[in-house]
N, C-alpha and C positions, 0 to 999 in steps of 0.2 A: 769916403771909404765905403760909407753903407752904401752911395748911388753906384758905386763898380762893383760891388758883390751883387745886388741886384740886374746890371745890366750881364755879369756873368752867366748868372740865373738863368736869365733869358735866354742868353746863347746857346747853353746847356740842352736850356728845354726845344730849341728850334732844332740844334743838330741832332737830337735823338727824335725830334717828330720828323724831320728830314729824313731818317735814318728806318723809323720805325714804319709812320704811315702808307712807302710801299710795299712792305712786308703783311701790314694790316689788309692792305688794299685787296693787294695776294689773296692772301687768306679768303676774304670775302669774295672775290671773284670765283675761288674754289670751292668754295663751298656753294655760292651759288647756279655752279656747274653740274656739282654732286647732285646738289636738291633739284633741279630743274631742267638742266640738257642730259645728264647722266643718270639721273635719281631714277627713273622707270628699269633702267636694264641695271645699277645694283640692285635694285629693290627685288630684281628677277633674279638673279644671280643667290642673291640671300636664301631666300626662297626655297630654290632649288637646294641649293645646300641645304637646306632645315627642314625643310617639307617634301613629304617625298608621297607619291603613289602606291600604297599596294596595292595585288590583287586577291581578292575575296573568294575562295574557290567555293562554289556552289556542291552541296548535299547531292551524292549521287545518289539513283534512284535503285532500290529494292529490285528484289529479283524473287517472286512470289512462287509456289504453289499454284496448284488450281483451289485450294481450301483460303489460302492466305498465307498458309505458314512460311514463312522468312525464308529462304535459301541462300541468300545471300543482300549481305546491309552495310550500311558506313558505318561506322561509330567514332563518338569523340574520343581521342586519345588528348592527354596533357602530358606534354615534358617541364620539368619542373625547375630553376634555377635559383640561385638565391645569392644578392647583392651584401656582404656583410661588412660594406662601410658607409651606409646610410643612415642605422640608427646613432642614435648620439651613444655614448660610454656607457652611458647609466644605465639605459633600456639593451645596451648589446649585451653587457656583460651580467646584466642581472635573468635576462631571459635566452642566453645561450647555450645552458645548464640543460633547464627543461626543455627546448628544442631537441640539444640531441639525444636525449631521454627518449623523447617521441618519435624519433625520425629513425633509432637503435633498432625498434621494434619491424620498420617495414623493412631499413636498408640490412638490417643485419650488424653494422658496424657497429663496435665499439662506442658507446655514446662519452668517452676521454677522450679516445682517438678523434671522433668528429669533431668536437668543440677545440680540442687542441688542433684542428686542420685548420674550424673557420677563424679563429684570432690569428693565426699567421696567416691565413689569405685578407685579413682585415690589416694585419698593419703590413703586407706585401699589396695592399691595394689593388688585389683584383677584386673584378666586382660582377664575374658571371665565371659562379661556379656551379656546378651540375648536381641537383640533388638524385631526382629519378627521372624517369622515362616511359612515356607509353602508360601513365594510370589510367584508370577507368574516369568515370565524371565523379562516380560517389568518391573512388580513391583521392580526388583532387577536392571536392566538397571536404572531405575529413582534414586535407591537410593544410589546407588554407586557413584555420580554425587552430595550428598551431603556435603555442608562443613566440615570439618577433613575427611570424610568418601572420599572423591575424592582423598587424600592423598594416597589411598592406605593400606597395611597392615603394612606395615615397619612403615611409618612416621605417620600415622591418625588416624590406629588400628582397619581398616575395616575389617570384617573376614566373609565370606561366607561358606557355606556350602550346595553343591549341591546334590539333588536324584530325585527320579524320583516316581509318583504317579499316578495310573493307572484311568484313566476317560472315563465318559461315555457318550458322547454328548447327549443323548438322554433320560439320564436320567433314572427313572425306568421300562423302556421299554425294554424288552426281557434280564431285571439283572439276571436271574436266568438259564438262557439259556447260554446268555452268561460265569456266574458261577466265578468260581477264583483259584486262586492258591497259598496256604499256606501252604509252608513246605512239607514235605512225608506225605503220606495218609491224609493231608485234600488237596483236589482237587474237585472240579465240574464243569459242563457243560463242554464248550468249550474249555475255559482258562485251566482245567484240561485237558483234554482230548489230545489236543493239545499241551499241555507243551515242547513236544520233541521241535515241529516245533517254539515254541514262544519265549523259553526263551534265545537264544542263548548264545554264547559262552562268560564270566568274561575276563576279561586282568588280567594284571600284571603293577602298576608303583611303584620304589622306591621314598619312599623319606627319608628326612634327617629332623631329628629330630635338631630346631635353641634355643625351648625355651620349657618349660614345655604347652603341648596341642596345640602346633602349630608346624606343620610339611612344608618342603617345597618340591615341587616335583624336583628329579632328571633328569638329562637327562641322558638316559641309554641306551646302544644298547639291553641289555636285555629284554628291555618291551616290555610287550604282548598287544596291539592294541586288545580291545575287537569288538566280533564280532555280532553284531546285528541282533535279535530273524526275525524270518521271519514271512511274514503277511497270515492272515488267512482269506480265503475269505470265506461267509457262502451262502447260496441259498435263505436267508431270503431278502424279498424284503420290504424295507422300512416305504413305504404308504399301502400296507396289514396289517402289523404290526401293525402300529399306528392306524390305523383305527380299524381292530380287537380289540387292547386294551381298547380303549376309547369304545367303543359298549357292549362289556362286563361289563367293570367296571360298565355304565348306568345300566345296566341290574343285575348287583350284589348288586347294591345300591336299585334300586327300589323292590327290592325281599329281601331283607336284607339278604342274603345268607351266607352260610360261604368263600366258595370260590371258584373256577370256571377255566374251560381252554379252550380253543379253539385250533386247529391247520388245519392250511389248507398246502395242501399237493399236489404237480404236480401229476398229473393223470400218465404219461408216463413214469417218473422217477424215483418218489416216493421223490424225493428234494421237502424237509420242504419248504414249501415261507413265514410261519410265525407261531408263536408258542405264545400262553400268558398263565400265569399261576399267578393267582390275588388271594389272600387270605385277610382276614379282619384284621387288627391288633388289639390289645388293648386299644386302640383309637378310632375303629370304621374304619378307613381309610382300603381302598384296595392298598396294594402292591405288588409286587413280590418278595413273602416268599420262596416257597419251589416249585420246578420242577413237579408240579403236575403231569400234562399229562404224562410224564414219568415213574415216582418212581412208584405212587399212582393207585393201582388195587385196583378193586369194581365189583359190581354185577350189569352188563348191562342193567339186566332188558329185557322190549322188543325188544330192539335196539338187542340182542342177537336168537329170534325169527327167523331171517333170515337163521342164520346156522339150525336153525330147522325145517326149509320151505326147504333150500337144503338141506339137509340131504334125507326127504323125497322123494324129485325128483330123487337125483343122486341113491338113493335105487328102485326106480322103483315103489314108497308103495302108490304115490299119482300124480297127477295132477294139473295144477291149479283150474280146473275147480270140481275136486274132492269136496263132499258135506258131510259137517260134522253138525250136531245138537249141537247149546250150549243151548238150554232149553232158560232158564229165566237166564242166565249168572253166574249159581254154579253149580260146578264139584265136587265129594268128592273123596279123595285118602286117603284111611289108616285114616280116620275121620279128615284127615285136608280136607280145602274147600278153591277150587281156585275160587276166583271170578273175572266177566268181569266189567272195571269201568262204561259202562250201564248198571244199575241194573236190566232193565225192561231184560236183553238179546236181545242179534241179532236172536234167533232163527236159523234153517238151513241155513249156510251159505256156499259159496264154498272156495278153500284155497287164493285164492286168496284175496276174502272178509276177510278172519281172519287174513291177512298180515295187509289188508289197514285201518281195526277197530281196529287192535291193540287186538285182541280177545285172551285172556288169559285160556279160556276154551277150546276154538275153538285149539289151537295150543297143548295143554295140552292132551286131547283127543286123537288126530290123532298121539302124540309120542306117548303116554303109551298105547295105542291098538295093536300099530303099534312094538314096542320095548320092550312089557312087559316081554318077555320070555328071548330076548335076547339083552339087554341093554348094552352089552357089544360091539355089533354090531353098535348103535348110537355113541358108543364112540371113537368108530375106525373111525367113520367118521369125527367125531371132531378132531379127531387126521391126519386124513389123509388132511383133509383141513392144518393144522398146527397150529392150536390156542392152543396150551399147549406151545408151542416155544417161548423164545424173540424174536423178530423181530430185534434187534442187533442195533439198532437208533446208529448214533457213537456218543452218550455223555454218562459216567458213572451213575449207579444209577437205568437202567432201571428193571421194579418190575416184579417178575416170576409171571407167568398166572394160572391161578388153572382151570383143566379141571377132575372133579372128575374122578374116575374109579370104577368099579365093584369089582376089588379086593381090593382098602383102605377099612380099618375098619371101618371109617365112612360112607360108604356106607349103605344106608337102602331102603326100599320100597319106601321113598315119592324124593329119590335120583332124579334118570330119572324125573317124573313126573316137578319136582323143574328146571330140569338143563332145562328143553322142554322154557321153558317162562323165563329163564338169572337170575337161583337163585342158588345159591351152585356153580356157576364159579364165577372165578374174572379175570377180564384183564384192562387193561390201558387203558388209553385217546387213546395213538398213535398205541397201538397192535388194537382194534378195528378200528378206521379207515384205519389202513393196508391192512387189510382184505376188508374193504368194497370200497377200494380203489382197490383190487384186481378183483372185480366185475365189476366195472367202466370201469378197463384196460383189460375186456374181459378176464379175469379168469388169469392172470398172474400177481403174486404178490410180489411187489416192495421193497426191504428193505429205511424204512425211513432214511433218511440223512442229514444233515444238510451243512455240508460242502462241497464245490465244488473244492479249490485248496489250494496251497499254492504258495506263492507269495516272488518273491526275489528280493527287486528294481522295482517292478511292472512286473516283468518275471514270468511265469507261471514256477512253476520249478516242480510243482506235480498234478495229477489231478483226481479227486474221483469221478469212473465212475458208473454209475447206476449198482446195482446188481438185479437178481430174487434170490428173496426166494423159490417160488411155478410157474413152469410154466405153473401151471393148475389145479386153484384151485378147479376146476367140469367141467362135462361137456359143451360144446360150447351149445349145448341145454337147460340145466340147467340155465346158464348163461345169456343165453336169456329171460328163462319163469322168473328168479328172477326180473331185470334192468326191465321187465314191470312190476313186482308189487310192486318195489318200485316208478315205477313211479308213480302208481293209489295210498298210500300212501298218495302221497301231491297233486294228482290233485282231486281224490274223499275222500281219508280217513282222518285220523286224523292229520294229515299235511296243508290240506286242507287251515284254516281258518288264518292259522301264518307263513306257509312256503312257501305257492305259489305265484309267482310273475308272474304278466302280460307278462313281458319280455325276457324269456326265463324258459325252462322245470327245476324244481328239479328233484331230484331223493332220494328217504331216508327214514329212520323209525325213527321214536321220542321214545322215550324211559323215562317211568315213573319208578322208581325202589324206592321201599320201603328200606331205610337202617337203622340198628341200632334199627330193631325192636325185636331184644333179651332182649331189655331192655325196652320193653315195650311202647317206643314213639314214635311217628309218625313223623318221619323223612323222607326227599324224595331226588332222585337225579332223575334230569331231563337231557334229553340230545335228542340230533339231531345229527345223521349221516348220511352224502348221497354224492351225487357228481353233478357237473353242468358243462354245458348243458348237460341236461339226453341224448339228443338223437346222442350227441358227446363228451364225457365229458373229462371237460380240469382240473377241480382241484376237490378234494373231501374233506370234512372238517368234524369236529366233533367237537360240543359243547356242554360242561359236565358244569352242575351247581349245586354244592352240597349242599342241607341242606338248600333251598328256608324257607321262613315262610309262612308255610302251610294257614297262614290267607290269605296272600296276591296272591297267586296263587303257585302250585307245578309240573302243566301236563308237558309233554315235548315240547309239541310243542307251548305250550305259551311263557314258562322259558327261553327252549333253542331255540324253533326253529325259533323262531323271530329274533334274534340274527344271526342265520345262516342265514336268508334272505336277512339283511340287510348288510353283510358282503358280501356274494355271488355277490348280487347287486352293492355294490362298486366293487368288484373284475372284475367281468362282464364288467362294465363302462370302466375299466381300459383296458381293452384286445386288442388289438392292431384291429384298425377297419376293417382289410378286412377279418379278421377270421370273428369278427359280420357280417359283408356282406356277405361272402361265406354262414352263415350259416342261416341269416335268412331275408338274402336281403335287408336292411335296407337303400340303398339311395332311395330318395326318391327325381326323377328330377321335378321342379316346374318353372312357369314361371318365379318367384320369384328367386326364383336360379340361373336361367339361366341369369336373367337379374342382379346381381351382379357378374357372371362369368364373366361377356362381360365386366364390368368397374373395378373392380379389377386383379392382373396379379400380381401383387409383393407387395402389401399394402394389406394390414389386415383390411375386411371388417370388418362391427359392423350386430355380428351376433346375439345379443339378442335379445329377439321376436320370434325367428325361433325355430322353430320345429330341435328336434336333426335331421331327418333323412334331413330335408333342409342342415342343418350346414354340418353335416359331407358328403352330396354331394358337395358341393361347396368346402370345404380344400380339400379333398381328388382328387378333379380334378386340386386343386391348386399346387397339391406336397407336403401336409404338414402332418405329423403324427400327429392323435388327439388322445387324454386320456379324456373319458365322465366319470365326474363321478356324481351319481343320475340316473335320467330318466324324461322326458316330457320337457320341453319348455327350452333356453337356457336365463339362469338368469346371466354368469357371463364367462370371457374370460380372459386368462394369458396373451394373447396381445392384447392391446387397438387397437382400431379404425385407422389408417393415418398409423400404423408404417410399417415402408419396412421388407419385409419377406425376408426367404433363403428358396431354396425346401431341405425338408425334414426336416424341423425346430416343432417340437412339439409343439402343442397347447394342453392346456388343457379349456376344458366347461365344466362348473360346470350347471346341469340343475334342474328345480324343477318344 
């Protein structure tokens, strides 16, 4: 009995190892498939799913000043998340309280309302809910430091999320210069322009994939350490800027204007030192819309006169002293009729008088007598100057010049006559000032620029040297007899009563120009171009003001040229004192002087009350670089009274 349960035994056990051992066998062979002929590509497969590549975007680079000051930076922003079914019960529900306590204060919300949100997103198990957005570094330093959230991401379910948001300390001051950079083909100003130099070099980190939407970074010998964009230094100087912008915008508001630019420009290098460009919104408000100065050609008007005053000289076809008849101030050409905006006319005048009245007959006359046969001859001269040329500014965008020809089809009889007084061309804010900045620099003319280097760590690692466009833009003769009529301009002509300043010489033409008269309305653009100190000139500027309300005044030298005065004037102030001294002598030694010489030596007298030319004798015997800005009496000092100096320590006096 027991030998047949035993041999049953055994049967049992053969047909179930019969049965089992190819199943085993299987198994084993499959797994040794996995591990060995297969195991390389899941093990990739895995991987891939779990592990994954990001990329590291690289720190773009600064966009500086000529001082240093920031114009445009990255900065870290955090968006904030919070996982509220990670902590265990005890630590949620005991620090859930004071979390939204803490979080009431920045979100605003109800700290019931929140805590009663996160227990139903905890037992609704979601687990990436949005706290804030966009903090600062310190705001996300404070808040990381809050109860659960000090836990950590593992235990508290704190979740961060860092990038970077590009700023503008200075707000919407030189925004459109400065410009941007989005994507392929949308680029402007700077930021585009610069791209190579800004955006530097993305990394490489893995991480590893722990839970659905939460990754953790690896440590890899493969990651790529991203490499940080490089900084960009511009020529624009800070307090030019701002002060230009604020003077304008006054000046766009009180003329209700559409919109406006200004640019002042180094005489010797042609580097931009500031640029604005103000348009009105749909609100009424002036910001910085669109790159005016730049993009945006127009018709000069009589600011464009000058190339037709040289023209004449460098032909041989007049003089200044040459004497032309405008009647009663109407000319007729092919039954149009130019008229002088004195009605009554100048009468016989010389060319130099049709410069400084702004004579629109006067100048109209002396081309078309002078060029009527062969007006192809005036054009060559416009061409030979270079004003059909971009002048090449280095930011994108800039607007092609329209200098008609004899051969386009739109060429007709009232053509010349039109182009003599800046109608039928068009050119820019900054091609015109090039040019007459080219007159300034003694007939050599300077391509505008805006950037001076680029910057690695605060190392100079590139540097953008002044070029000529024209190294002769007319004769040294020429160029002499022009720079005196634009001086008589603003010291006898229509410059006179809004652009002359007691304190040193201008030099410029105003420029009234009718625009948008195809349609019938009386539309103006006003504008001022010239250079300062006429009888040495250090910077040259031009300011365009489009589309004034004709009620409230449109001349140019009211609109814009007041504006250039009071700009020039700060600029002037600012100019480093012993160029003012060398050029127009300005200490001024007094007993007064001398006897705070003798009691101050290292202390910072109180120089209110004094005459600037007292002030700036007494610092500048002290050792101290001064910045005047205004003119007449000193009303105001960066260093008080008693405090201990250092030579060579700047002062600035604000005078009035």
């Amino acid at each position: 009995m027991k030998k047949e349960k035993v041999n049953s035994t055994k049967r049992s056990l053969l047909v179930m190892g019969l049965i089992i051992l190819p199943f085993a066998a299987a198994i084993v062979l499959q797994l040794f498939h996995i591990q060995y002929i297969k195991g390389n590509e899941y093990r990739k497969l895995s991987q891939h799913l779990t592990i994954k590549e990001f990329n590291v975007k690289a720190n773009r680079g600064n966009i500086l000043a000529q001082d240093g000051s920031v114009l445009a930076t990255s900065v870290p922003k955090y968006d904030v998340y919070f996982d509220p079914t990670v902590a265990t019960n005890k630590i949620f529900y005991a620090e859930i309280g004071p979390l939204a306590k803490k979080l009431s204060r920045i979100t605003g919300e109800p700290a019931s309302s929140f805590r009663k949100r996160m227990i139903h997103a905890r037992k609704s198990g979601k687990q990436y809910v949005k706290i804030a957005t966009k903090l600062s570094f310190s705001e996300y330093q404070k808040m990381k430091k809050f109860p659960l959230f000090n836990r950590g991401m593992y235990k508290g379910g704190f979740i961060a999320k860092y990038h970077t948001e590009r700023e503008y300390p200075f707000g919407d001051i030189l925004k459109r210069t400065i410009g941007f950079s989005k994507g392929k083909g949308n680029r402007a100003g700077i930021e585009g322009s610069y791209e190579s130099y800004l955006k530097g070099k993305d990394g490489m980190k893995k991480k590893q994939k722990i839970k659905a939407g939460v990754w953790r970074p690896l440590s890899d010998i493969n990651d790529i350490d991203p490499v940080d964009g490089n900084d960009v230094v511009t020529n624009i100087d800070i307090d030019f800027q701002d002060y230009a912008h604020h003077k304008l915008k006054e000046q766009l508001i009180k003329y209700e204007a559409d919109h406006g630019s200004v640019v002042l420009m180094d005489v010797k290098t042609g580097a931009v030192k500031a640029i604005v460009n103000l348009g009105k919104t749909k609100s009424g408000e002036y910001k910085e819309l669109r790159n005016y100065a730049v993009f945006e050609t127009f018709e000069p008007g009589s600011t464009f006169k000058v190339f037709s005053v040289m023209s004449l000289l460098e032909d041989g076809l007049a003089t200044p002293e040459t004497r032309v008849d405008t009647g009663e101030g109407i000319y007729e050409v092919y039954d149009k009729k130019v008229r002088d905006s004195h009605r009554e006319g100048f009468g016989e005048i010389s060319l130099a008088e049709v410069l400084e009245k702004s004579s629109n007959v006067g100048i109209v006359k002396l081309i078309y007598e002078n060029y009527q046969q062969r007006p192809r001859k005036f054009v060559k001269r416009m061409y030979h100057f270079g004003l059909h040329n971009p002048v090449e500014i280095d930011i994108k965008g800039e607007g092609k010049p329209i200098i008609p020809d004899p051969k386009d089809k739109k060429w007709s009889g009232i053509s010349l006559p039109w182009m003599a007084y800046g109608y039928g061309v068009e050119m820019t804010a900054v091609q015109l000032l090039t040019y007459y900045n080219g007159i300034a620099n003694n007939g050599r003319v300077m391509r505008p620029y805006l950037v001076s280097s680029i910057e690695e760590y605060n190392r100079k690692i590139k540097r953008f040297k002044p070029r000529v466009l024209n190294s002769s833009l007319a004769s040294t003769r020429t160029i002499k007899e022009i720079k005196k009529m634009l001086e008589g301009v603003v010291e006898r002509g229509t410059g006179a009563e809004y652009v002359k300043t007691p304190y040193f010489k201008i030099a410029g033409k105003t420029g009234t120009a009718q625009t948008e008269y195809w349609k019938g309305t009386k539309q103006y653009i006003s504008s001022f171009v010239g250079y300062f100190p006429a009888e040495n000139p250090q910077y040259s500027m031009i300011v365009v003001v489009h589309k004034p309300n004709p009620k409230k005044g449109y001349y140019g030298a009211e609109v814009a040229g007041k504006v250039f005065r009071q700009i020039a004037e700060f600029v002037y102030g600012k100019t480093p004192v012993k160029y003012q001294l060398a050029l127009e002598n300005k200490w001024e030694k007094s007993n007064k002087a001398d006897a705070v010489l003798s009691k101050y030596k290292t202390i910072m007298p109180d120089l209110r009350g004094m005459t600037s030319k007292e002030a700036l004798y007494i610092l500048e015997n002290m050792g101290l670089s001064v910045q005047l800005q205004g003119s007449g009496i000193v009303k105001e000092q960066s260093v008080p009274r008693g405090i201990k100096i250092k030579k060579n320590q700047q002062i600035r006096l604000k005078l009035s």
